[in-house]
ZADREN-109228 format. One record per residue: x, y, z of N, C-alpha, C in turn; residue in one letter. Coordinates in steps of 0.02 Angstrom, whole numbers, plus 50000, padded with zeros to 5 digits. Example, Ala and Ser with C-alpha at 12.3 -4.5 7.8 and 13.67 -1.06 7.14 Angstrom:
! residues 2
506604971650390506154977550390506604983550390A506424988850354506844994750357506455000250394S
This chain:
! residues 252
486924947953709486914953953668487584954853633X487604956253559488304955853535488574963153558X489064964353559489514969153576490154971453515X490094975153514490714977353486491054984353501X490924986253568491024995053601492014994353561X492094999453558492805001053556493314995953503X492744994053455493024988953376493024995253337X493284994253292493514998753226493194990953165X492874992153134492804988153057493074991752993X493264987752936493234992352885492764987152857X492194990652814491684988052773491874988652706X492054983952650492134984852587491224985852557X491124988852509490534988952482490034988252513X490134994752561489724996852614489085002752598X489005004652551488795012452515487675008752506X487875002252496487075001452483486944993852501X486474991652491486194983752480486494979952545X486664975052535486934971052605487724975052633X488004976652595488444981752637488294985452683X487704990052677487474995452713487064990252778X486804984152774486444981352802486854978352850X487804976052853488054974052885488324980352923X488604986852879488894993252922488334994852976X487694994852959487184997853006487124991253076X487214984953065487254981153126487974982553177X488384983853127488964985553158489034991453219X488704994553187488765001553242487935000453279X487554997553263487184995853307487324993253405X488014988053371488334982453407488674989153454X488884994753426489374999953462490115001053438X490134995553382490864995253327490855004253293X491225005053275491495011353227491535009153170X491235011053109491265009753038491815013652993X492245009552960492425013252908492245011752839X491765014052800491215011852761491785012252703X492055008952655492355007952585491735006952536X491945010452484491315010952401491935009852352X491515009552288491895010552245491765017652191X491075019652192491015023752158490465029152180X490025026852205489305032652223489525036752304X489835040952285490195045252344489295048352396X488975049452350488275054252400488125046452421X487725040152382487695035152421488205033152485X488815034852496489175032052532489125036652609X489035045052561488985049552617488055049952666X487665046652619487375045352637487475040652712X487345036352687487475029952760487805033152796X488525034652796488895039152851488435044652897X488125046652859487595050952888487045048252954X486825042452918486295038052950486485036053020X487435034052974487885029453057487965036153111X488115041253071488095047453146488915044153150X488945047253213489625046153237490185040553240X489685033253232490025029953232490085025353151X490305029153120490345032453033490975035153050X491435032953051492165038853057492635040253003X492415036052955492675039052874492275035752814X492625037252763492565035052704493175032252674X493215026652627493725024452572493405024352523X493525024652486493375025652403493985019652357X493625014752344494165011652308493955006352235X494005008152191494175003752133494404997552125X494294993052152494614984652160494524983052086X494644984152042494754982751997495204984251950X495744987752002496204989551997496534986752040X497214983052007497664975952037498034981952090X497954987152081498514989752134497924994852199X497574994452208497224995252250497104992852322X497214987152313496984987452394497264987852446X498104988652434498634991252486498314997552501X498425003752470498135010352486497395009552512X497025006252495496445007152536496485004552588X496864998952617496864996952685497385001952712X497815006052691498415009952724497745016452730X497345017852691497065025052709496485019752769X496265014652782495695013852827496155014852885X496865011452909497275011952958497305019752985X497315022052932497615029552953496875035452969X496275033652933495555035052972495515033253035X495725026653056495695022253112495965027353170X496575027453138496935029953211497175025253262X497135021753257497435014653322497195007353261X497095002153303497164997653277496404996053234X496454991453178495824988453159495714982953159X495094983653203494754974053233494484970553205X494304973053132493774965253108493824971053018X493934966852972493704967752886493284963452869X492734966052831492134963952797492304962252721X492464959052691492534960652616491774957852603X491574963052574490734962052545490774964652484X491364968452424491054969752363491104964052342X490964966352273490864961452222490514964052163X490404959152091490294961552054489674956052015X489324954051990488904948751959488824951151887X489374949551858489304951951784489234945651736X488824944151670488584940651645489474938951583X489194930751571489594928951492489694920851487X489514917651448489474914551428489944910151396X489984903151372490484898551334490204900551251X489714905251256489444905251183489694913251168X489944918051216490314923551198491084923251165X491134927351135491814927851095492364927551138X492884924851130493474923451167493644926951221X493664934551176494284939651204493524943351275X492834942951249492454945251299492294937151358X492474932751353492414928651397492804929651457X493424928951431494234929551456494104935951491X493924942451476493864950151485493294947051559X492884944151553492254942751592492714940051663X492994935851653493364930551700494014934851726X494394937951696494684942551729494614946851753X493944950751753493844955151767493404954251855X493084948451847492504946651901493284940551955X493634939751952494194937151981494344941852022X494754946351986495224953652018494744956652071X493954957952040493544958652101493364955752151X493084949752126492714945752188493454942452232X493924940952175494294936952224495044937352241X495264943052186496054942852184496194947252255X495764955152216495754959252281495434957252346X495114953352369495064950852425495544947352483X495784943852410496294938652444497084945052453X496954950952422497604956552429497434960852489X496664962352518496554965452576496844960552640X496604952552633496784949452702497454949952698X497714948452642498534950152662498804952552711X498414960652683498644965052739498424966652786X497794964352815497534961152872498014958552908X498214952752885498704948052905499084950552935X499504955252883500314956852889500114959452973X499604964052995499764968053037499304964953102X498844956653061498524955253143498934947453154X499294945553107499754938853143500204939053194X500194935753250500864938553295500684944053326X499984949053307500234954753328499584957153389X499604959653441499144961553463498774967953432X498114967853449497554964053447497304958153403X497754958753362497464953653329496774955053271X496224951053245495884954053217495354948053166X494694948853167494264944953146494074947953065X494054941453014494004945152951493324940352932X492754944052893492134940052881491994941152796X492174934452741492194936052700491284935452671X491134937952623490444939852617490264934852554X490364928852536490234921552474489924921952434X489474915652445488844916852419488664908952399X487744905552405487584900752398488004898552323X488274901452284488604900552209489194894952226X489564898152291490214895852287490134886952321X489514885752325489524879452343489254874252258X488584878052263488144873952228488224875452148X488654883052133488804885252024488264888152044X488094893351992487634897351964487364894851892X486934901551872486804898451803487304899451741X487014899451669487534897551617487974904451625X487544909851629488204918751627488594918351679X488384913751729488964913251787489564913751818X489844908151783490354903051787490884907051827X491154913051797491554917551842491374917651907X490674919351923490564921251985490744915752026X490464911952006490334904852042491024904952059X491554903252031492204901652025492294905252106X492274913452094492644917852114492314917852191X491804913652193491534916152263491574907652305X491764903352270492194896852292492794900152308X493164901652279493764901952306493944907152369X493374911152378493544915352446493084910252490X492764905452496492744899752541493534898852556X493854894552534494284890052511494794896952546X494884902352514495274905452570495364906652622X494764907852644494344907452715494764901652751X494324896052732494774891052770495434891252773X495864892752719496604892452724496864895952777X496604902452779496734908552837496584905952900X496144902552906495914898952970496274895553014X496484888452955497004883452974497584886552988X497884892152928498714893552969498674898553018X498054904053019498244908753090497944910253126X497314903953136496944905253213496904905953266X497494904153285497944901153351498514907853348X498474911853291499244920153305498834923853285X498064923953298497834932353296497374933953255X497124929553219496774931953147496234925153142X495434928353162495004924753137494574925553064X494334920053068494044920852984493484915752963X493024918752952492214916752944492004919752866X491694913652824491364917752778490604916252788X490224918952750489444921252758489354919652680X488814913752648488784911852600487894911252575X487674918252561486774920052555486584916252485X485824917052495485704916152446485594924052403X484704922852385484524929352370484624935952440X484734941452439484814944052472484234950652446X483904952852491483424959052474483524965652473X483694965952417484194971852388483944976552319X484094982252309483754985052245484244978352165X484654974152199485134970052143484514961552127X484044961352176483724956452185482974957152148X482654953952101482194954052057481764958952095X481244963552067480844968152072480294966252044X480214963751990479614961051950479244957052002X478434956351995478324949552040478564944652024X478374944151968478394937351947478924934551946X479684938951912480144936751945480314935352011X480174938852033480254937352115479804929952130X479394930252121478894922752131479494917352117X479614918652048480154912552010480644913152063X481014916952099481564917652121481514914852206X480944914652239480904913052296480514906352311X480384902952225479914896552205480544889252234X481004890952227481614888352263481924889552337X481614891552377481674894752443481204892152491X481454885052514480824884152567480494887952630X481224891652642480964897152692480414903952651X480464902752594479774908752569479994916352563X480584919152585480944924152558481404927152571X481724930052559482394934252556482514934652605X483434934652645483604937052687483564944752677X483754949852734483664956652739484254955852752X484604965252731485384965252730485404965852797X484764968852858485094970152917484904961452951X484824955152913484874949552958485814947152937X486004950152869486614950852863487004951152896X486914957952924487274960852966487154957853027X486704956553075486724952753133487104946953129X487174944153090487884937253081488264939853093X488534944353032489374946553028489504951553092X489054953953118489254956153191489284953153235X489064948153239489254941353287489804937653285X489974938153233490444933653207491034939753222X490854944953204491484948853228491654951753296X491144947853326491264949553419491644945953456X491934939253413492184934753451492014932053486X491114931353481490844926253546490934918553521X490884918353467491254909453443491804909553422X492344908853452493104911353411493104901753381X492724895453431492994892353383492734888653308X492114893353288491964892253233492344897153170X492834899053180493354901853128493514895053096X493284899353013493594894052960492874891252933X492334892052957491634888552941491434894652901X490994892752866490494896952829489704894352842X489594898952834488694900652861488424902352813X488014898552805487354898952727486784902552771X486544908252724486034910552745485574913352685X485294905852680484864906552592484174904152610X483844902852658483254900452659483014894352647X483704890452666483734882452672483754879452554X483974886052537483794885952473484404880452443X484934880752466485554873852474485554873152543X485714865652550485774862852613486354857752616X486954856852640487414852152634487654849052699X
């Protein structure tokens, strides 16, 4: 049975869709949530609601803003109240553009889906870092990928794709230098995920799961049963691996 009695998480892009699907396994496990959004405050107060008690704040943060994610990890510390055991980075953004868009909106596309998916990510473990290297307790970080960062997406992609390779590729880095002083690190790399962001149409949906030998969508709460496992420390030595959970939709 996973456990997590007396963990503190902070959940980035926790307010709906697979966010809400990993915060709700979390406190299932007996962890304490600190649910982070970026914008839908009643969605966010929502879930908090759902979690009951073990819901013990809110962050509100804009990652798309280069100076953000110090203050949002300094306000989750200070919700916390003692130490924090495990970060989720699960936002993100899937915004469309093309080699056939105009320069300045390509460039605008790629900088913009970077700073999200991957600059600010790689600025939260930082400070993860700073405060679980060397340091007791220490602390498990589970970055949230995606089947993209292995296999590219399609032509509006290319950003994403990019941006969700390289938090692999961080993953591992974090792994290799501080597994052994305090700081584990697992990413989670889905396919489709069953979400109001995931086709609604049938027929899209047909097209979309026509590639899925397993036949359909993960659920955000099978999401969440990973990344709560993974943040229990019952495999400390699979830190640094990533876990596909697409329905055998890539296989490597």
């Amino acid at each position: 049975m996973i456990s997590l009695e007396n963990q503190t998480v902070f959940v980035t892009g926790a307010s709906r869709g697979a966010g809400a699907g990993i915060a709700r396994q979390i406190a299932e496990a007996g962890g304490r949530v600190i649910l982070g959004y970026a914008r839908n405050t009643e969605a966010a107060k929502s879930m908090a609601s759902e979690l009951g008690d073990k819901a013990i704040g809110l962050v509100k943060a804009d990652f798309s803003d280069p100076a953000a994610a110090e203050p949002a990890w300094e306000q989750a510390k200070t919700i916390a109240d003692g130490p924090i055991h495990g970060l989720v980075l699960n936002h993100g953004v899937f915004e469309a553009s093309n080699v056939h868009d105009p320069a300045d909106i390509w460039r605008q596309n790629w900088a913009r889906t970077l700073q999200i998916n991957l600059q600010s990510c790689a600025d939260l473990a930082r400070c993860a870092a700073q405060d679980w290297v060397d340091g007791a307790p220490g602390g498990s970080l589970v970055a949230i990928s995606s089947r993209a960062g292995h296999r590219g997406d399609d032509a509006d992609h290319p950003a994403y794709a990019a941006s969700k390779a390289g938090l692999i590729a961080m993953i591992k880095t974090l792994a290799r230098a501080y597994s052994g002083r305090g700081l584990l690190a697992y990413a989670i790399a889905p396919g489709w995920i069953d979400t109001e962001m995931a086709p609604q149409d049938p027929d899209d949906r047909k097209a979309a799961l026509a590639e899925v030998p397993y036949g359909d969508m993960a659920t955000p709460d099978e999401l969440g049963q990973l990344t709560a496992f993974l943040l229990s420390g019952a495999c400390k030595s699979a830190t640094g691996a990533t876990f596909d959970v697409n329905g055998a939709s890539y296989v490597r």
